[in-house]
C-alpha positions as CSV (number, residue, x, y, z in Angstrom):
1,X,-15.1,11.7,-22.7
2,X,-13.6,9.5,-25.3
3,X,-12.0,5.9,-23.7
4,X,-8.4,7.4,-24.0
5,X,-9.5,10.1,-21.8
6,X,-11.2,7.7,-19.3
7,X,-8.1,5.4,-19.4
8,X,-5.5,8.6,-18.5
9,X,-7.9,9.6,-15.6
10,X,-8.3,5.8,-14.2
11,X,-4.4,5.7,-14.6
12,X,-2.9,9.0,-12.2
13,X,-5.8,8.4,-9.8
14,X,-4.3,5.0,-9.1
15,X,-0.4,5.9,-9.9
16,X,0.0,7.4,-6.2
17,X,-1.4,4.2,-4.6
18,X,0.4,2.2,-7.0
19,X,4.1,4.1,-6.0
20,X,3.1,3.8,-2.3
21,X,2.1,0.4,-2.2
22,X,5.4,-1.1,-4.3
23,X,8.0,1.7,-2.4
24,X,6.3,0.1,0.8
25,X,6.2,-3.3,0.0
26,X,10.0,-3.3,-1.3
27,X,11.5,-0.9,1.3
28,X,10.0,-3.3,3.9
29,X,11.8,-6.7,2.3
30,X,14.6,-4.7,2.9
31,X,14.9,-3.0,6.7
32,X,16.5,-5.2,9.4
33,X,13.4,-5.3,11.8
34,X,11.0,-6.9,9.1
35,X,12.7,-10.3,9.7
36,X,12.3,-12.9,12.9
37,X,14.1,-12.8,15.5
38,X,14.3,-16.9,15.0
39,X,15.3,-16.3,11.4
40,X,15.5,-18.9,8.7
41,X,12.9,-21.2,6.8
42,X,9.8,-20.7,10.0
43,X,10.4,-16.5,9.0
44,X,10.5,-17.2,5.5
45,X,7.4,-19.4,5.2
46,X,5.1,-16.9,7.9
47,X,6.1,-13.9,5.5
48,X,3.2,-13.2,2.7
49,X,4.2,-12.7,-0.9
50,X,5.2,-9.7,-1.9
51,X,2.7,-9.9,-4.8
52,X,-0.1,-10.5,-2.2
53,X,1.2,-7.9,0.1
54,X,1.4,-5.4,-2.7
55,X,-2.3,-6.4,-4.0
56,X,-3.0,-5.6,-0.2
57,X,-1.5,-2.4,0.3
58,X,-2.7,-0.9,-2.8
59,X,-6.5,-2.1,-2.5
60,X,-6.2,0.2,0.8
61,X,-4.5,2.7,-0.9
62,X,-7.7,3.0,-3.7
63,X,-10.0,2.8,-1.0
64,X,-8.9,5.5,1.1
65,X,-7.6,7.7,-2.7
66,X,-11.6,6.8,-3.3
67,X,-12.8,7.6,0.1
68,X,-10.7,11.0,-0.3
69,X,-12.2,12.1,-3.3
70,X,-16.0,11.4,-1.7
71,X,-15.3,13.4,0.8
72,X,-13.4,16.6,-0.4
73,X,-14.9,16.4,-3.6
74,X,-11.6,15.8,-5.7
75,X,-8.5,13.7,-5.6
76,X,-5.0,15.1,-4.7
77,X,-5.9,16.7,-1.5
78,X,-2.3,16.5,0.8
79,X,-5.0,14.9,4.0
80,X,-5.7,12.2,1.5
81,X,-2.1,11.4,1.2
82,X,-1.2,11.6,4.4
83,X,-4.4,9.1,5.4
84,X,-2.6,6.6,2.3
85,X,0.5,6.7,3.6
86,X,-1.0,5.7,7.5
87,X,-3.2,2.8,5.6
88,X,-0.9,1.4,4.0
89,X,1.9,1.5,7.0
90,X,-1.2,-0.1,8.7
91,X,-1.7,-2.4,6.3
92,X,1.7,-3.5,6.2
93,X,2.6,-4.0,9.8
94,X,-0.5,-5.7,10.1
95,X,0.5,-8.1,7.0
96,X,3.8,-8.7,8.7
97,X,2.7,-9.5,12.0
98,X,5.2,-6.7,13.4
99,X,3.5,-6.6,16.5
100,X,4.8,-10.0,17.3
101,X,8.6,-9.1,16.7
C-alpha cells in the first residue's frame, strides 16, 4: 500500500467523526437552550472553546469509529454511527454543563 493509499484510508475513516463533531459543535453555539439562563460575560467565560470542544467531540468520535471497527471487523457499520452520534451528544452536553441549565 503506497503512502497515498494509506493517507485516502486514514482520511474517510476520520471524515464521519470529523462532520459529526464540527455539525455538533456549531449547531450547538447556535440553539437557544445552550446559553445560561444568567446570560452575559459569567456564560460566556464558563463556555469551552469551540476549538477545544471540537478536539473533544471528535477524539470520542475516533474512539468509538475505532472501537467499531474492532469489534465488527470493518468500519461503516450503521450501529457504529448511531454509538458516534450518542458519544458525541454525550460528549457535548457533558462539555456544556447542560445538566445545570
Amino acid at each position: 500500500m503506497t503512502f497515498y493509499l494509506l493517507a485516502n484510508h486514514l482520511l474517510n475513516f476520520a471524515a464521519p467523526a470529523a462532520f459529526l463533531a464540527l455539525l455538533m459543535v456549531g449547531l450547538s453555539a447556535l440553539l437557544p437552550f445552550s446559553k445560561s439562563k444568567t446570560g452575559g460575560k459569567a456564560a460566556r467565560l464558563s463556555r469551552p472553546s469551540w476549538r477545544w470542544q471540537f478536539a473533544m467531540v471528535f477524539a470520542a468520535n475516533l474512539l468509538v469509529t475505532a472501537g467499531g471497527l474492532v469489534f465488527f471487523g470493518h468500519d461503516g457499520r450503521l450501529l457504529t454511527y448511531a454509538a458516534m452520534a450518542l458519544a458525541a451528544a454525550l460528549v457535548q452536553w457533558l462539555l456544556l454543563r447542560s445538566w445545570k441549565v
